[in-house]
C-alpha positions in Angstrom: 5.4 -15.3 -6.5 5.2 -13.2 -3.6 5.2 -9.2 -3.6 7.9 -8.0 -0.4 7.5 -4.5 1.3 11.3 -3.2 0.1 12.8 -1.3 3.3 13.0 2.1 1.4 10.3 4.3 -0.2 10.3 5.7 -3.5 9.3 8.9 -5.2 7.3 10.9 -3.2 8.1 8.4 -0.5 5.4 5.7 -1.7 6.5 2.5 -0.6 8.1 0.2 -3.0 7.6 -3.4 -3.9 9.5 -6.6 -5.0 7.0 -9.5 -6.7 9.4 -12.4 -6.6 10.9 -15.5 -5.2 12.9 -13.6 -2.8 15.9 -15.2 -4.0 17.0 -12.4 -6.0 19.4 -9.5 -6.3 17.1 -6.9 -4.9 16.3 -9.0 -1.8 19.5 -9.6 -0.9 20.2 -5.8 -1.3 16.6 -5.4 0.8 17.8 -7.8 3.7 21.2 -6.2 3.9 19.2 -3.1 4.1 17.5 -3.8 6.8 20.5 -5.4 8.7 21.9 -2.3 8.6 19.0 -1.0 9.9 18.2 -2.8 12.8 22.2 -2.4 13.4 21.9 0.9 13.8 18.9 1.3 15.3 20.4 -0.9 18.4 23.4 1.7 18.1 20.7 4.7 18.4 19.0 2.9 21.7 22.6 2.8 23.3 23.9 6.3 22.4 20.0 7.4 23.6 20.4 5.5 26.8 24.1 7.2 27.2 22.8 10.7 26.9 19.8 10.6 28.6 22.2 9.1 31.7 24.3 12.1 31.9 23.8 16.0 32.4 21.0 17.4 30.7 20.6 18.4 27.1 19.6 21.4 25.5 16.5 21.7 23.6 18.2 21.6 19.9 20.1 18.0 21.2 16.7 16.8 22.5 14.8 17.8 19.3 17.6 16.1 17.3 17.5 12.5 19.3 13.8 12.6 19.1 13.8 13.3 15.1 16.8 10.2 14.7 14.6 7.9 17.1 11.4 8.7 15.0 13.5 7.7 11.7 15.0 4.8 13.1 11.2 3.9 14.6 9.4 4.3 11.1 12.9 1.7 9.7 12.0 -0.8 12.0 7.9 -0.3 11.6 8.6 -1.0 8.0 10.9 -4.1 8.4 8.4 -5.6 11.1 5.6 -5.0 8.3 7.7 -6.8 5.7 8.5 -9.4 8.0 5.2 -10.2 9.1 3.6 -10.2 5.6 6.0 -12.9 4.3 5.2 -14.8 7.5 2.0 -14.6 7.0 2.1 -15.5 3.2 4.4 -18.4 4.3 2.2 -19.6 6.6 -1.0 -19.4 3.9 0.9 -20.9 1.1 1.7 -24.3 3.8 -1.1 -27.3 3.8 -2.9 -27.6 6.8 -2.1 -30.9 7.8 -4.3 -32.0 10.9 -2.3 -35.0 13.1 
C-alpha cells in the first residue's frame, strides 16, 4: 500500500490522501487532475509570455497574472511533491541488487 498526495486539498484546505495500489478510481481521477493541470499551467506560461510581450498592463491585470501564476505554481508544487514521493517509495520498495 502506498499513501499518494491527491492534487486537491480538502476542508480547510488540508491536503488529502489516497492509501492504495494506485490502480484505483480516485487515481485515475488524481492523474487526470493533474494532466489538466500541468495543461493549463503551460497555457498560463504562453498567455503570460504574450502579455508581458506587448504594451504595458495596468496594475489590476498585473495583480491578476501574478495571483493565476501563484495558483498555477502551488498546482504544480503539489504534483512535483506527489510525484517525487511515489518515486521515492518506488525506489525503497526495489531490492538493491549489486552487479
Amino acid at each position: 500500500m502506498n499513501e499518494r498526495l491527491l492534487p486537491w486539498t480538502g476542508s480547510e484546505d488540508k491536503p488529502c490522501y489516497l492509501i492504495g495500489d494506485g490502480d484505483g478510481y480516485v487515481s485515475r481521477v488524481a492523474d487526470q487532475v493533474e494532466g489538466v493541470q500541468l495543461g493549463m499551467a503551460g497555457s498560463l506560461l504562453d498567455h503570460t509570455a504574450e502579455l508581458l510581450s506587448g504594451e504595458g498592463l495596468t496594475k489590476e491585470e498585473l495583480h491578476y497574472l501574478v495571483r493565476r501564476l501563484i495558483e498555477s505554481l502551488r498546482e504544480i508544487k503539489r504534483i512535483a511533491e506527489s510525484r517525487g514521493a511515489r518515486l521515492a517509495g518506488a525506489t525503497a520498495e526495489r531490492p538493491i541488487v549489486e552487479t
